[in-house]
N, C-alpha and C positions, 0 to 999 in steps of 0.2 A: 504494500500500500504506500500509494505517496504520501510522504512525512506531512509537504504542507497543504495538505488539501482533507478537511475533516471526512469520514466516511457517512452519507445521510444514513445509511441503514447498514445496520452489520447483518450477513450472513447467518443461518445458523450452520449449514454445510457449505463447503468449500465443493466444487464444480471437481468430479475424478475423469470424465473424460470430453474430449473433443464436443461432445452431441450434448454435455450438459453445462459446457461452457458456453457455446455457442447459445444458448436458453439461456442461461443468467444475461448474458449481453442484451439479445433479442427481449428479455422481460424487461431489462432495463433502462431500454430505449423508449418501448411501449409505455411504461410508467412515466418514463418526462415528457414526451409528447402529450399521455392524456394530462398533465397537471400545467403544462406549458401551453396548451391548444396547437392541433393539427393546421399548420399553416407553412408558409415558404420558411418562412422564419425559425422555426423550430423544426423544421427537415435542413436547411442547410445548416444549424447548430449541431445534429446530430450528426449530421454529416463531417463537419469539422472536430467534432468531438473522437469520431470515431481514427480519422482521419490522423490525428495529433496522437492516439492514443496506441496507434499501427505502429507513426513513425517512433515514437519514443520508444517502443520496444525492439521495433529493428535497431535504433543508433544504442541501445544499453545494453540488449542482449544477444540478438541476433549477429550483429556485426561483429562484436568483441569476441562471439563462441566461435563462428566462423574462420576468424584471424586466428584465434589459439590453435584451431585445428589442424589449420593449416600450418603455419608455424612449426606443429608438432613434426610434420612430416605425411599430413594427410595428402588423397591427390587432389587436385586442384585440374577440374577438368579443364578450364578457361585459361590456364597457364597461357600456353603457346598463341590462342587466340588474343588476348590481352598484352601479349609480346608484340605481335604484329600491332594493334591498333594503335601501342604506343610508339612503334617506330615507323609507321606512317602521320601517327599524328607532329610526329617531331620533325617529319620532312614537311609539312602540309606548312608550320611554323617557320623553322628555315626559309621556304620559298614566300612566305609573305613577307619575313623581312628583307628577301632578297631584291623583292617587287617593291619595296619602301626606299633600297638603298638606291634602286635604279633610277627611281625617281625623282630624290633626292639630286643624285647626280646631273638630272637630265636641266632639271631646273622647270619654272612651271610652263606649261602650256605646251611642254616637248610629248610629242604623239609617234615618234620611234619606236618601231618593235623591236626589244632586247630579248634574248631566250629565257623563258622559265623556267628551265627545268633546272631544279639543286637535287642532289641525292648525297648521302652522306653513307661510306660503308656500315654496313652491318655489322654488332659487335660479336 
């Protein structure tokens, strides 16, 4: 439970699986809406609420077990895919600054086609 946020109603049982979590969420949506009234306003609340309460468990728990795992020596499908996007994206980089320097150079209103293409070896 979040420390700074009072609990309105305490549980008497704790949710043990997927299908009875998913119910305490679903009751407890249903409960603010009927005490909030069914409107835009209180569906995009829930919405945001729901939404806030995703990300904060991906960035505390999700992400942090993920990295340990990995770390540990888990595999890591995305390895090699994530190798490429990041040494495509570091050429995509290069060649903008390369496209800044040319222009730089060219001074303004110079309309000369210089070559694009940068590539940097592979490590």
């Amino acid at each position: 439970m979040t420390p700074y946020i009072d609990q309105a109603v305490a549980r008497q049982e704790l949710p043990v699986s997927p299908g009875q979590l998913a119910n305490c969420i679903a009751q407890d949506i249903a409960d603010y809406v009927h005490v909030s009234t069914l409107n835009f306003q209180s569906i995009a609340e829930v919405r945001g609420a729901v939404t806030a309460a995703l990300n904060e468990f991906e960035r505390r728990v999700a992400e942090p077990y993920e990295q340990l795992k990995l770390e540990g020596g888990g595999h890591d499908p995305y390895g090699a895919l994530v190798d490429q996007v990041a040494l495509r994206l570091r050429n995509v980089r290069a060649e903008a600054v390369a496209r800044e320097l040319r222009r730089d150079r060219r001074g303004p209103g110079a309309t000369q086609d210089i070559p694009r293409t940068v590539t940097f070896p592979t490590d």
